[in-house]
C-alpha positions as CSV (number, residue, x, y, z in Angstrom):
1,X,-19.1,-67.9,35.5
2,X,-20.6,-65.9,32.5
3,X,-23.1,-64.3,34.4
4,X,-20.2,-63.2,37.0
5,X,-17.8,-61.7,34.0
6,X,-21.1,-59.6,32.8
7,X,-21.6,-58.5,36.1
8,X,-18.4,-57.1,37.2
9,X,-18.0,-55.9,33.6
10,X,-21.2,-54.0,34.7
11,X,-19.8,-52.4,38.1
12,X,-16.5,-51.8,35.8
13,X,-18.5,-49.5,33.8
14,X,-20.7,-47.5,35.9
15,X,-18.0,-47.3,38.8
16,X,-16.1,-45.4,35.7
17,X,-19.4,-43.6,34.7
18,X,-20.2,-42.4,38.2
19,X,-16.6,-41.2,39.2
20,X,-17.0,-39.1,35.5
21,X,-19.9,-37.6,36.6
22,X,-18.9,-36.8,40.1
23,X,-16.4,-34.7,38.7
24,X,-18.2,-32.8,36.8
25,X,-20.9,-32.1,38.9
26,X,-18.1,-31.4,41.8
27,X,-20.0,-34.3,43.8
28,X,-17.3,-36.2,46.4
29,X,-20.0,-38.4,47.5
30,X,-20.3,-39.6,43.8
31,X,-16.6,-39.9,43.3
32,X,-16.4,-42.3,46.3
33,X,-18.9,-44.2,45.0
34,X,-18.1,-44.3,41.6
35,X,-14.5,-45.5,42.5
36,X,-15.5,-48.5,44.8
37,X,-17.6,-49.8,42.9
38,X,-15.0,-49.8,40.2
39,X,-12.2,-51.2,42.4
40,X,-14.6,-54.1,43.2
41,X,-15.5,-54.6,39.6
42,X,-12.0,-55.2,38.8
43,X,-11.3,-57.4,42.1
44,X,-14.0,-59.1,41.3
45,X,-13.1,-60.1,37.4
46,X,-9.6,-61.1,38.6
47,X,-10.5,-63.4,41.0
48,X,-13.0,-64.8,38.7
49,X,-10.1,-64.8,36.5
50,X,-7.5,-66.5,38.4
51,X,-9.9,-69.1,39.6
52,X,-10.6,-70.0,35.8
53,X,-6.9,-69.6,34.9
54,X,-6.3,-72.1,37.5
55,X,-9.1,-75.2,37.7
56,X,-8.0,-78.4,37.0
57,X,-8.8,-79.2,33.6
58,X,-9.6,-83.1,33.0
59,X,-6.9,-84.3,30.5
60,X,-6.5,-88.0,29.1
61,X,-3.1,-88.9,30.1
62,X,-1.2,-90.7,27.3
63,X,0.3,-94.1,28.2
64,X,2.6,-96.5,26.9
């Protein structure tokens, strides 16, 4: 899951990096792609971080 978190960290970044420099350089195609691949960065981190929040963790139960 590490390797995941890195990844859409990754797309995070240069979705934000590419819709910068689509509007500088008055590029539309570059927008687009800058901000989809941001929007599935950040899908992507929150299901990797609902399905972490939410696993079953292995507990000892305490008995009398």
């Amino acid at each position: 899951m590490g390797k995941l978190r890195i990844l859409f960290r990754v797309m995070v970044i240069l979705g934000f990096v590419s819709f910068i420099a689509g509007i500088f350089m008055s590029m539309k195609e570059l927008m687009e792609y800058g901000l989809c691949v941001g929007v599935a960065g950040i899908v992507g981190y929150a299901i990797i971080f609902v399905v972490g929040s939410t696993s079953i963790a292995r507990k000892k139960t305490i008995s009398d």
